[in-house]
N, C-alpha and C positions, 0 to 999 in steps of 0.2 A: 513070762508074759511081757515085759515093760521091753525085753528084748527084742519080741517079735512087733512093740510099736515102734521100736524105734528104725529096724528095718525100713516101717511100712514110711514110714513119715521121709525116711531120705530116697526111696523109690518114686514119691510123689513129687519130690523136689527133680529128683535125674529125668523124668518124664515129665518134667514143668508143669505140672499140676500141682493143686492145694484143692483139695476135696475135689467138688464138682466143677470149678472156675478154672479153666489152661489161665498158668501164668503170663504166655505170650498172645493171647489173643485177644486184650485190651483194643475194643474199637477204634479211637486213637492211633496206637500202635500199626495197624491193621492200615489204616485209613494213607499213612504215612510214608508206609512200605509200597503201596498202590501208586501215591504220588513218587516217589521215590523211584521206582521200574520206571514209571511213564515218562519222566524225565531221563532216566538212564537211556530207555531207546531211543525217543526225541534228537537225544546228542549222536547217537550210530548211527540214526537214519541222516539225519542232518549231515556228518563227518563223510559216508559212503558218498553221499551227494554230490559234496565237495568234491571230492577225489574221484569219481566216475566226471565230474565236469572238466576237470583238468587236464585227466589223463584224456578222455574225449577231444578239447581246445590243441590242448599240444602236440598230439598224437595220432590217435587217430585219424583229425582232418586234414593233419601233412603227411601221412599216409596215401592218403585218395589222393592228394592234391601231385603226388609225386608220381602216382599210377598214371592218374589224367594228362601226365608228363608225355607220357609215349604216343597217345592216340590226337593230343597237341602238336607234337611236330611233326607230323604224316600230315596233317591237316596244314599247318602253315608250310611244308614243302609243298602239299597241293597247289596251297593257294600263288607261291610263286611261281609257277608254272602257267594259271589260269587267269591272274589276276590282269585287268585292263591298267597299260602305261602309256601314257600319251606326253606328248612335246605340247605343254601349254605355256602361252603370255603370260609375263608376268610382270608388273608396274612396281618396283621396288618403294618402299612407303619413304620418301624424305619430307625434311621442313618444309612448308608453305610458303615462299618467294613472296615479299609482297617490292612491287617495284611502282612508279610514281609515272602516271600517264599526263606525257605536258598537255593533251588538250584541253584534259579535265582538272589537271592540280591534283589531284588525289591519289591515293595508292589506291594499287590493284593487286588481286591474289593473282598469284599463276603459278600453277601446280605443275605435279612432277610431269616430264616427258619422257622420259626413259622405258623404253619397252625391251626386256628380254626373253628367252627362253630357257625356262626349267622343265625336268622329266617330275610326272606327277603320275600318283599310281593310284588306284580306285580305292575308297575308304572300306574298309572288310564290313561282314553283316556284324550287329551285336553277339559280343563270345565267340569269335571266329580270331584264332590262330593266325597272326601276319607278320608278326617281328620274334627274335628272341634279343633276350640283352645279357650283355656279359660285362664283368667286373673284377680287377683282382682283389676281390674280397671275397672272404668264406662258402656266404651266399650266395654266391653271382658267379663262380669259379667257374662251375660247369653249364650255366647259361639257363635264363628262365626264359618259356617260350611270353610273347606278350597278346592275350586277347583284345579287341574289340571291346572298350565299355569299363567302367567302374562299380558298378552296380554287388552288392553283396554273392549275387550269381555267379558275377563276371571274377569276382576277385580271388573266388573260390577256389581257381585251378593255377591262380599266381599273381603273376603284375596283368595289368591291365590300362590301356589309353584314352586316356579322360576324350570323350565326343567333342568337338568343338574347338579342338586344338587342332593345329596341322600334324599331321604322320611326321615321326620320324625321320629328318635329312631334308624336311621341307622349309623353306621359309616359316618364323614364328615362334612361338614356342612350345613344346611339343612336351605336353604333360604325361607322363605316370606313376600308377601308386600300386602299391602292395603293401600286404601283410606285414608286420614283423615279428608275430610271436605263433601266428596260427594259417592254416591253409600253406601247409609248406614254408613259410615263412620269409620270399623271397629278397626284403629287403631287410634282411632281421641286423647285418651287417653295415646297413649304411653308415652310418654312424664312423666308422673305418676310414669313408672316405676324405679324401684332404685334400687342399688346392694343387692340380696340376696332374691328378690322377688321370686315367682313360678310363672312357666305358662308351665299350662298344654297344653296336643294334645294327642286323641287319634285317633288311627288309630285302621283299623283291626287287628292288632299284639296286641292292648292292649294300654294303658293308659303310655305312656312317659311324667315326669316331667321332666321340665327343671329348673336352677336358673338361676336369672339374674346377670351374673358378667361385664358387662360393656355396659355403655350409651354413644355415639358419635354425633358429629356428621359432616357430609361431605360434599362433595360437589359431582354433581351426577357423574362426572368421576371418583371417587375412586372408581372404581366397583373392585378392592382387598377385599372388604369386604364379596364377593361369594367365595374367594377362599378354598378350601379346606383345614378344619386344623383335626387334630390329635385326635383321640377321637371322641367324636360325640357331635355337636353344632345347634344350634338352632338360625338362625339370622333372624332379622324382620327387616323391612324396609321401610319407609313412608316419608309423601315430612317435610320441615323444613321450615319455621313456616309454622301456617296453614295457607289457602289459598295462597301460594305461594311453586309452584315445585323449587326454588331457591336455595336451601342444600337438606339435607337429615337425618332424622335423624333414627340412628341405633344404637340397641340392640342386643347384644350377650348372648346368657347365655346356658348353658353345662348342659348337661342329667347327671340327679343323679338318676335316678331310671326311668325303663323298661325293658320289655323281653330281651331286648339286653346289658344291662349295665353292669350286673356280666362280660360279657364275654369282651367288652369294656375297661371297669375299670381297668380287670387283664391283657390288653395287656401294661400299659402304663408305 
């Protein structure tokens, strides 16, 4: 008899029972284990998140951005072919002369007179294919074509030309920016760049070098670095460091050779 309780009493224990009460289903316990899962998946859905965000960022969108490659340069050969180039005037910007009129005793402004001719090409629609640029660095090696526009749209399929700046190989300064870590990534090597490097861009007018004479970098309120300078410039633009839009960093560098540089060079 005291044999067969004792059996019963360590079966009740192996099957965590004590009479009628489950040993492990203390409400508490129960309550714990609830929070406990809910928290556990919280962290896997959260973690999958992550990591579909990233793989998406890195991947993915420079995926399409590299597809968008091909049906980009059919489009900006189009447009070489269709695009309007015209022989325009152009008043080169120098200092303001102030010179001293004897009638009057005073000085007098007298502005520039200088009138030349440059080849000038039609500005493309917004997201429209017209230059590619090239650079010996990683990035740039094999040539990213450039759209029409800055805009998260525009930047989507590569670099892109700030509205408001002159084109490429024109008097001014001729702004673009791209990516560095996503959408193909086209400027993801700037950084590579050094003084006295080339980076080429051509457009319909023909093949514009530039060199690189100066590396910055800023923060994204200096937007002084689009303003217009003297001669014809070539500024690029991308976030600092990567993965973070936090600075900026910017490259300068001035046309030494294209259709428009004899005429450029001999204004300065």
């Amino acid at each position: 008899m005291q044999t067969h309780e004792i059996a019963g009493a360590e079966a009740e224990l192996v099957n965590g029972t004590n009479g009628d009460v489950p040993l492990n289903d203390s409400p508490s316990r129960s309550r714990l284990a609830r929070v406990t899962r809910g928290f556990g998946w919280l962290f896997i859905n959260v973690g999958l998140f992550l990591v579909g965000f990233v793989i998406h960022a890195l991947f993915i969108t420079t995926y399409f951005a590299n597809q968008n490659q091909s049906a980009l340069t059919e489009q900006r050969i189009e447009n070489y072919k269709t695009v309007v180039i015209e022989e325009v005037e152009w008043t080169p910007p120098t200092d303001v002369l102030a010179i001293e009129d004897p009638e009057i005793g005073q000085l007098i402004s007298q502005g520039p007179t200088e009138i030349l001719t440059i080849q000038r090409e039609a500005v493309p629609p917004l997201g429209e294919a017209f230059a590619i640029i090239r650079a010996d660095i990683p990035s740039l090696a094999n040539g990213w074509n450039v759209v029409e526009g800055v805009s998260v749209a525009n930047l989507k399929n590569g670099a892109g030309h700030m509205p408001g700046t002159p084109l490429p190989g024109q008097p001014g300064n001729s702004v673009i920016a791209g990516h560095r870590t996503t959408y193909g990534a086209p400027f993801s090597d700037l950084d590579l760049l050094e003084i006295g490097d080339p980076i080429e861009v051509e457009t319909a007018l023909g093949l514009n070098v530039y060199v690189v004479r100066e590396v910055i970098i800023v923060d994204p309120t200096d937007v002084w670095v689009t303003d217009n300078r003297d001669g014809a410039w070539l500024t690029l633009t991308t976030c600092e460091p990567k993965f973070s839009a936090r600075k900026r960093l910017i490259v300068f560098a001035e046309l030494v050779s294209g259709p428009n540089f004899a005429t450029i060079q001999g204004s300065l």
